[in-house]
C-alpha positions as CSV (number, residue, x, y, z in Angstrom):
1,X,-8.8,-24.0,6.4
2,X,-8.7,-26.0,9.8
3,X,-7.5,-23.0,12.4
4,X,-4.2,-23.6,14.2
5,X,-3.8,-23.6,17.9
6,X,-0.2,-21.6,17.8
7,X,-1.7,-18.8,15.4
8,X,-5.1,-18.1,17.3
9,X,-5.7,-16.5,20.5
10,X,-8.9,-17.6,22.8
11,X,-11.0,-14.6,22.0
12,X,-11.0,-15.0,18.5
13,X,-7.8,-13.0,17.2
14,X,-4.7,-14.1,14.8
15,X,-0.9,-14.4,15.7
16,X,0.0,-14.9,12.3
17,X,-1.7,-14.2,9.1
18,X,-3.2,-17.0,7.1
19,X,-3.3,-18.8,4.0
20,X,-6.5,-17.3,3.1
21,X,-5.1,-14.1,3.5
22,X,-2.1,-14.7,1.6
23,X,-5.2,-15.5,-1.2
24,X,-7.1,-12.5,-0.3
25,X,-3.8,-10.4,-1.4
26,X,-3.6,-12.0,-4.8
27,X,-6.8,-9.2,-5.3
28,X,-4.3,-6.6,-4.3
29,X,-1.4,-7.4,-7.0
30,X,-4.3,-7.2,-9.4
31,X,-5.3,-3.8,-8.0
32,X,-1.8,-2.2,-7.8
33,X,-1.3,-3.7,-11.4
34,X,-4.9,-1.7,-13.0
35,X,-3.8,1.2,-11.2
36,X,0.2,1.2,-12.6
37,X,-1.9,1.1,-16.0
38,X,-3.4,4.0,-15.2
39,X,-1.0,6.1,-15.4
40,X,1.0,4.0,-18.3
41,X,-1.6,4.6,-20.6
42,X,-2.3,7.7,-19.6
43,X,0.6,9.8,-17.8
44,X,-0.2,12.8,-16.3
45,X,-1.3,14.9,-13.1
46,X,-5.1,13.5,-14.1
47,X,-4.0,10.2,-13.7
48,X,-1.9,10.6,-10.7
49,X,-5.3,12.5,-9.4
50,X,-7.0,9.4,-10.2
51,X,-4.9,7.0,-8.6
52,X,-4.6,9.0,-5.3
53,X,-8.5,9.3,-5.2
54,X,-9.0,5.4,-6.5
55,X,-6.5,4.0,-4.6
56,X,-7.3,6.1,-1.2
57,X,-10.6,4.6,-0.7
58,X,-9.3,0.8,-1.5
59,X,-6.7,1.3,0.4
60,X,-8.7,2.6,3.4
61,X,-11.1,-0.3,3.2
62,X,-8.0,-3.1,2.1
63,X,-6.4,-2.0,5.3
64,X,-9.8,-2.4,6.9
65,X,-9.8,-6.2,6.5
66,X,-5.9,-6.6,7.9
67,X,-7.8,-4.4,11.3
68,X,-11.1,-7.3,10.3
69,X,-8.5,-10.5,10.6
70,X,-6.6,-9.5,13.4
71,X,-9.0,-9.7,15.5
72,X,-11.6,-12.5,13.6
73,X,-9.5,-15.3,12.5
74,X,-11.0,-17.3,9.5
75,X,-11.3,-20.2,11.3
76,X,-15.0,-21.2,10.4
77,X,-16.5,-21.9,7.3
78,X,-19.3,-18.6,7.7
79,X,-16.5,-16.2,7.9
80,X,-14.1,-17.5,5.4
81,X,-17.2,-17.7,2.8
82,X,-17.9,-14.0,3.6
83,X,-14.3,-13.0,3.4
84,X,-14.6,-14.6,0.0
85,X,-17.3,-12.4,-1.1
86,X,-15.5,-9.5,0.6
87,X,-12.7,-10.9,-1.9
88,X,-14.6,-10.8,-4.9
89,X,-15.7,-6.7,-3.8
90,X,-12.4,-5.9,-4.2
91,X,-11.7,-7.7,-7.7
92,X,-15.0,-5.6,-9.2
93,X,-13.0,-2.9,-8.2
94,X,-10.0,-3.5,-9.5
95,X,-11.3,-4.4,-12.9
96,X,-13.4,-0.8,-12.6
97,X,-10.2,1.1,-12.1
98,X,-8.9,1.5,-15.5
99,X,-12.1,3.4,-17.1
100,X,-13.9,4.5,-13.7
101,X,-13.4,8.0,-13.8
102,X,-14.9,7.4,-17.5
103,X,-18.2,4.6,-17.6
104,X,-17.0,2.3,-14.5
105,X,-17.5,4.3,-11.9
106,X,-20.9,2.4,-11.0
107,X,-19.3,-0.8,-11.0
108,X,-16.2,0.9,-8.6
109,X,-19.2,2.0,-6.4
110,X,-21.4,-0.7,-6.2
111,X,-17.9,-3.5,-5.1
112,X,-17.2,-1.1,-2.8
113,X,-20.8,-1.1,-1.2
114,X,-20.2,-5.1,-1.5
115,X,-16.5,-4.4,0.4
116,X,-17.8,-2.0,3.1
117,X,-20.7,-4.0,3.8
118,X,-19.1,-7.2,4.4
119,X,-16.4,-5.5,6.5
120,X,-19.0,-4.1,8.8
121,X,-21.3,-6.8,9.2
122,X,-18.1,-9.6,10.2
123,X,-16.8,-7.1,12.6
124,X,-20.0,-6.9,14.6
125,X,-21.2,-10.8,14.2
126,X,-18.1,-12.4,14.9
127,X,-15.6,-9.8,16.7
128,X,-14.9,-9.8,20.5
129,X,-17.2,-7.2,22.8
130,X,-14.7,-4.5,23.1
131,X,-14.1,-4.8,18.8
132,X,-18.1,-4.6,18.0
133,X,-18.3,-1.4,20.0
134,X,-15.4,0.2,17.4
135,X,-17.1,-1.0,14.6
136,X,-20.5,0.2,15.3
137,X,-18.7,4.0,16.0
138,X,-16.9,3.7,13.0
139,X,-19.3,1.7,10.8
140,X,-21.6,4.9,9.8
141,X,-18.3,6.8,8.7
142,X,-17.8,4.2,6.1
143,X,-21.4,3.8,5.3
144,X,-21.2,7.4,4.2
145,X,-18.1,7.6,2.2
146,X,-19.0,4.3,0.6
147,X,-22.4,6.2,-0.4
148,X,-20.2,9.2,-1.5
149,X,-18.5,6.5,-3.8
150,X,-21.3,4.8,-4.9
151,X,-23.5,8.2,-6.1
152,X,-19.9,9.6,-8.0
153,X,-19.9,6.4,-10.0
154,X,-22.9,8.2,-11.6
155,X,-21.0,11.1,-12.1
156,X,-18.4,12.6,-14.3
157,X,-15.7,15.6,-14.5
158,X,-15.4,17.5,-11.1
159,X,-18.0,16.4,-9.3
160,X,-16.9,13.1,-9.5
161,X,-13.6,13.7,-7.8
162,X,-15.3,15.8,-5.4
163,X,-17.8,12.9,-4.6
164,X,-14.6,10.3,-4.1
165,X,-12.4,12.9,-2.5
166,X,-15.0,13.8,0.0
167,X,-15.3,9.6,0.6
168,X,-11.7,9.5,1.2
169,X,-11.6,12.4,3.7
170,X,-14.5,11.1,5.6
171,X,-12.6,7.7,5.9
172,X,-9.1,9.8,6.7
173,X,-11.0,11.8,9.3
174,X,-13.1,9.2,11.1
175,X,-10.9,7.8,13.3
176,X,-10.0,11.5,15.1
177,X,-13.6,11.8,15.9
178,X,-14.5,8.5,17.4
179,X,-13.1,6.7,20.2
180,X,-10.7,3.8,18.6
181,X,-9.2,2.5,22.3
182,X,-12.0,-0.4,21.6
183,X,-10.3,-1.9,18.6
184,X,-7.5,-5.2,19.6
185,X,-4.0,-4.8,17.9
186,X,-2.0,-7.7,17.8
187,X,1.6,-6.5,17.0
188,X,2.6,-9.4,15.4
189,X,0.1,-10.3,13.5
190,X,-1.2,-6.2,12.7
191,X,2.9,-6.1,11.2
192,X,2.9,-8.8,9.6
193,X,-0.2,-8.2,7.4
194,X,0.9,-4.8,6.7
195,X,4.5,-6.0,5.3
196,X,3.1,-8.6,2.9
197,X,1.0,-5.7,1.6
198,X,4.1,-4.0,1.2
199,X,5.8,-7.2,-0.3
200,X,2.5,-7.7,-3.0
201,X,3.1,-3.9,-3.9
202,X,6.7,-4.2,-4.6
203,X,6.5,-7.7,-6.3
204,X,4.2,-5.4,-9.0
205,X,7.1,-3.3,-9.8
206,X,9.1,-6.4,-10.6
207,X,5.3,-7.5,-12.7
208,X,5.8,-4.6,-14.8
209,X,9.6,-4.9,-15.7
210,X,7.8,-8.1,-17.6
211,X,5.1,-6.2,-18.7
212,X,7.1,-3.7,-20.5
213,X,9.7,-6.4,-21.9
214,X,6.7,-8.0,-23.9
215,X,7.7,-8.4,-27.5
216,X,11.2,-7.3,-27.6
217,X,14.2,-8.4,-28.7
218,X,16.4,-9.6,-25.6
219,X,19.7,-7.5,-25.9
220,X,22.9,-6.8,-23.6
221,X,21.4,-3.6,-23.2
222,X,17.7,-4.8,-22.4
223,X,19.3,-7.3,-20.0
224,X,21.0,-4.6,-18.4
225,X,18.3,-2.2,-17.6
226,X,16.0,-5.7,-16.4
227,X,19.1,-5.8,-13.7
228,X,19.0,-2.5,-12.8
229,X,14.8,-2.8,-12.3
230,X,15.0,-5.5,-10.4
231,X,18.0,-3.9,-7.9
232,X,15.4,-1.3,-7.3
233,X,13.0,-3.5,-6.4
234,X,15.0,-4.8,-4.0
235,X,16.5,-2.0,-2.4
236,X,12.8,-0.7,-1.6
237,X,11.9,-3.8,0.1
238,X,15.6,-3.9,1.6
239,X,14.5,-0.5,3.1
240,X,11.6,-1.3,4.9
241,X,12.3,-4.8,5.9
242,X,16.2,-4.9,6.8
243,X,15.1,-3.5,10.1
244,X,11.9,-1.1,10.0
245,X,9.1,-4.1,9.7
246,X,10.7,-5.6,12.6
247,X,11.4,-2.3,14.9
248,X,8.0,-1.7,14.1
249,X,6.3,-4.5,15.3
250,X,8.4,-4.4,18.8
251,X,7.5,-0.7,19.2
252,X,3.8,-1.4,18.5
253,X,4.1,-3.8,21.1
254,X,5.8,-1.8,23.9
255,X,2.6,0.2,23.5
256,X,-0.4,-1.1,26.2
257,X,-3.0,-2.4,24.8
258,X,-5.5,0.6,24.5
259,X,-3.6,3.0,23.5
260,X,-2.5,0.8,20.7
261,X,-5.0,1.9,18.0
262,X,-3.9,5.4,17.1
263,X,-0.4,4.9,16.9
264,X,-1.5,2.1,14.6
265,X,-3.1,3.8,12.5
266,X,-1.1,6.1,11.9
267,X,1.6,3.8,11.2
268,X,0.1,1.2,9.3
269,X,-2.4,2.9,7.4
270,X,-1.6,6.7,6.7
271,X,2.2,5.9,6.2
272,X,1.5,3.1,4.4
273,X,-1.0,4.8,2.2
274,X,2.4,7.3,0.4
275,X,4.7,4.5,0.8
276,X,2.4,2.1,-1.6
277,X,1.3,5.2,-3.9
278,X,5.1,5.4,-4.1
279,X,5.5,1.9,-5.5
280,X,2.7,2.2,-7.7
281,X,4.0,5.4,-9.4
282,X,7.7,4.0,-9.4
283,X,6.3,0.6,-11.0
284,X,4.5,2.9,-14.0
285,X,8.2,4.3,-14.5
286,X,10.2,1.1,-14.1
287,X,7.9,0.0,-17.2
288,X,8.3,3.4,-19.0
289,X,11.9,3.6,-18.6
290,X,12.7,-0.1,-19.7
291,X,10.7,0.5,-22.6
292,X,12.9,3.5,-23.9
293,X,15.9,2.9,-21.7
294,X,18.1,4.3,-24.8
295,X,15.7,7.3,-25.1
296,X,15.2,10.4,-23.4
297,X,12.5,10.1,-20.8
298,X,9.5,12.1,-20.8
299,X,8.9,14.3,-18.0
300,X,6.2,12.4,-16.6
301,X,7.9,9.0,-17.1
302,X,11.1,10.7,-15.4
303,X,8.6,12.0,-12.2
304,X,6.9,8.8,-11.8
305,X,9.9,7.2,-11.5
306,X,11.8,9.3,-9.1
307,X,9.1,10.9,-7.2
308,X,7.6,7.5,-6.7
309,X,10.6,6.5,-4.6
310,X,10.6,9.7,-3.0
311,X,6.9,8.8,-1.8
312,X,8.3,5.7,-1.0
313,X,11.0,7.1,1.7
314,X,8.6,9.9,2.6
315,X,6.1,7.1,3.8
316,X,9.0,5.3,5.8
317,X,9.7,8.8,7.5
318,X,6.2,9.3,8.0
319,X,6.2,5.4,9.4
320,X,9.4,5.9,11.7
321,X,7.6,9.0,13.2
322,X,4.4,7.6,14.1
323,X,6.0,4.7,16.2
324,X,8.7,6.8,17.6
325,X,11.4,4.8,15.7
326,X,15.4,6.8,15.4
327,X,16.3,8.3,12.6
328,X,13.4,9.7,10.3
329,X,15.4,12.3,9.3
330,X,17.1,10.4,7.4
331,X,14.7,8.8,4.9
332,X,14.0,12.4,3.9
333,X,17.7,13.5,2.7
334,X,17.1,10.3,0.6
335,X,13.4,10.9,-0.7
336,X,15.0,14.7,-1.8
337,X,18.2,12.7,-3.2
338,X,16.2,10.6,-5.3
339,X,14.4,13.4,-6.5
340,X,16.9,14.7,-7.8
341,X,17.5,12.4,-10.0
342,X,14.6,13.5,-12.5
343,X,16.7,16.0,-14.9
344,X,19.2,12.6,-16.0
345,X,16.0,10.9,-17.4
346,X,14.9,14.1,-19.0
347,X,18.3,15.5,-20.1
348,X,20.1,12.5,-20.6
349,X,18.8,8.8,-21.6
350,X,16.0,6.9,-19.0
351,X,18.6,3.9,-18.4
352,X,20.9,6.6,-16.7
353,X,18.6,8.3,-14.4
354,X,17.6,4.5,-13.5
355,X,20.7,3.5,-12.7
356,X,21.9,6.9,-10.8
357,X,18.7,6.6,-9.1
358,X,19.4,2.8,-7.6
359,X,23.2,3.9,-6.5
360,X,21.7,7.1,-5.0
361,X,18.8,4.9,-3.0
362,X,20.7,2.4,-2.7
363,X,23.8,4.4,-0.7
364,X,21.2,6.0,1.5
365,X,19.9,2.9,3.3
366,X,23.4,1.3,3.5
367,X,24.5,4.6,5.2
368,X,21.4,4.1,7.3
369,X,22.2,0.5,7.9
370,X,25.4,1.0,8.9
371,X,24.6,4.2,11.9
372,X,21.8,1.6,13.0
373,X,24.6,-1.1,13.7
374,X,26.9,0.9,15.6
375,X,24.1,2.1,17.5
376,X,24.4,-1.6,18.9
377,X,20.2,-2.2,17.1
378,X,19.9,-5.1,14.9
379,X,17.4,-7.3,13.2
380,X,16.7,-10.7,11.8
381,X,19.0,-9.6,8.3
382,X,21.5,-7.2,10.0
C-alpha cells in the first residue's frame, strides 16, 4: 500500500488507520467468532473461565499492535510483510481456541510466541527514539507471559489456567511498573483503531444471529426475534459511538503528550478488555436465544445474554472514568437494569427476555442521550 501524505506524520506515526489494518482485523472477527463457540458448545463457568483467560492474552497483544501502528505506519514493504506474519500469529490462535484448554494449547502458545515476537522486534527496528525505549522496558514483560503461555500449552487442568492466568497478570501489571511516558499516542488515530475493534466485535453478534438461523424454517416468529437481535446490536454500537468514541478521542487529546499513555491504557485497553468480553458473551446468547426463542432459556443461555451487556455498560463506565468523561454513573444503573432481565429468559420464554432486554438498554442510552444534549455536548450523530 503506497502511504498517504494526510494520514502519516514525519516521524513515522499514523493519523488514520489503514487499509491493512482494516485487513489485519478480519483475524479479529475470526477470533471473537471461535471464542462465541466456546461457550455455545459448551456453556458454563469453565468456558466463560476459558474465554476470560484466552481472550485476555489476545487481547493484550491485539491491542498491542493498534499501540505498534500508531506510531509505525505500514508504509514500506518490510513492515507490512512482518505485520503479515504478525497477521497469520493471530489466525493460529484463533483456530487453537476452540480445543486449547484440551490438545491446542501448543499451537495457542507457539502463534502467540510468533505474535509477541513480531510486536517487539517492529517496535524497536522501525519506531521513533522515544517509542524503542518503551518497548525495550516493556518487551521482557511480554517475553515472559508469552513463555508462561507457551509452557501451559503443554499443560492440562489447573495448572494450565494458572500458567495463562499468570501470563495475563504479568501483561495487566506491566505497564504500573515501568515507565510508559516514552510511548507516542495519537488521539485520532489511537481512537479510531480502538472503535473499529469495537465495530468487528459487535458485527460478530450480528455473525451469529446467522449462525444460529442455519437450517430453519423462516417464520413470522423467526423473523421477529432476527429483528430484535439485530436492534441489539445496534443499540450497543449506538452506545459507544453516538457520542463516547468521539468524546473520547478529544479528551485523549486535551491530555499533553507524555502523560498520554496511562490514561490510554486504561481507556483503551482495560475498559475495552470487559466491554468486548461483553459482546462476546452477549453474541453466544443472541445465538442461543434465537435458536429456542419459543423455549424457556437455560440459565447459562439467559446469563450470557444479559450479563454480557451488562459487561458491555460496565466497560463504558470503566471507559468514561478513565478519561474523565460526565456521567459514568449512569452506564451502571443500565448494566444492573439489564441484569435484571435474566429471570424472563429463565421463567418465561428467551424471545421475551430478548426483547425486554433491548427496550430496557435501549431506554437507558436514550435517557443518556437526551441529559447529554441539554447539557449543550454533542457529536457527529447527536
Amino acid at each position: 500500500m503506497t502511504s498517504q501524505p494526510t494520514s502519516t506524520e514525519p516521524d513515522g506515526g499514523q493519523l488514520r488507520v489503514s487499509t491493512l489494518e482494516l485487513f489485519f482485523d478480519l483475524v479479529f472477527v475470526f477470533t471473537i467468532t471461535q471464542l462465541t463457540h466456546v461457550f455455545v458448545h459448551h456453556p458454563g463457568w469453565p468456558a466463560v473461565a476459558q474465554i476470560v483467560l484466552m481472550f485476555g492474552v489476545i487481547w493484550w497483544m491485539y491491542s498491542g499492535y493498534a499501540w505498534l501502528t500508531n506510531e509505525v505506519a505500514p508504509t514500506t514493504s518490510g513492515r507490512r510483510t512482518l505485520l503479515t506474519i504478525g497477521m497469520f500469529g493471530f489466525f493460529v490462535l484463533a483456530l487453537a481456541v476452540p480445543d486449547a484448554f484440551h490438545g491446542t494449547g501448543v499451537a495457542f502458545g507457539l502463534g502467540f510466541i510468533l505474535v509477541t515476537t513480531i510486536h517487539t522486534a517492529l517496535f524497536a527496528s522501525s519506531g521513533g527514539a522515544s517509542a524503542t525505549i518503551a518497548i525495550k522496558r516493556i518487551a521482557p514483560f511480554n517475553a515472559v507471559a508469552a513463555v508462561l503461555v507457551l509452557v501451559g500449552g503443554f499443560l492440562h487442568g489447573w495448572p494450565q489456567y494458572l500458567c495463562w492466568a499468570s501470563a495475563f497478570a504479568c501483561q495487566v501489571v506491566s505497564p504500573y511498573l515501568i515507565d510508559t511516558n516514552d510511548f507516542v499516542v495519537r488521539p485520532k488515530h489511537f481512537a479510531e483503531r480502538h472503535g473499529l475493534v469495537i465495530i468487528v466485535a459487535i458485527g460478530e453478534s450480528i455473525v451469529s444471529i446467522g449462525v444460529g438461523l442455519t437450517g430453519r424454517d423462516l417464520t413470522v416468529g423467526l423473523v421477529a426475534n432476527v429483528a430484535v437481535g439485530l436492534t441489539l446490536a445496534y443499540v450497543l454500537w449506538w452506545a459507544y459511538f453516538g457520542i463516547d468514541d468521539e468524546r473520547g478521542e478529544h479528551a485523549l487529546a486535551a491530555i499533553p503528550a507524555r502523560e498520554r499513555s496511562r490514561p490510554a491504557v486504561l481507556a483503551y485497553g482495560y475498559s475495552l478488555y470487559p466491554m468486548l468480553i461483553g459482546v462476546t458473551l452477549a453474541a453466544a446468547g443472541i445465538q442461543m436465544s434465537i435458536a429456542h426463542g419459543n423455549e424457556p432459556a437455560s440459565m447459562a443461555a439467559a446469563a450470557a445474554l444479559s450479563a454480557g451487556v451488562a459487561l458491555y455498560f460496565v466497560g463504558q463506565w470503566a471507559f468514561r472514568v478513565s478519561l474523565g468523561l460526565p456521567r459514568p454513573w449512569t452506564r451502571l444503573i443500565c448494566a444492573a437494569a439489564v441484569c435484571a432481565t435474566i429471570p424472563i429468559g429463565v421463567a418465561w420464554v428467551a424471545w421475551a427476555q430478548l426483547a425486554t432486554l433491548v427496550a430496557v438498554a435501549y431506554a437507558a442510552v436514550i435517557i443518556d442521550d437526551v441529559i447529554t444534549l441539554r447539557s449543550g455536548h454533542h457529536s457527529s450523530y447527536l
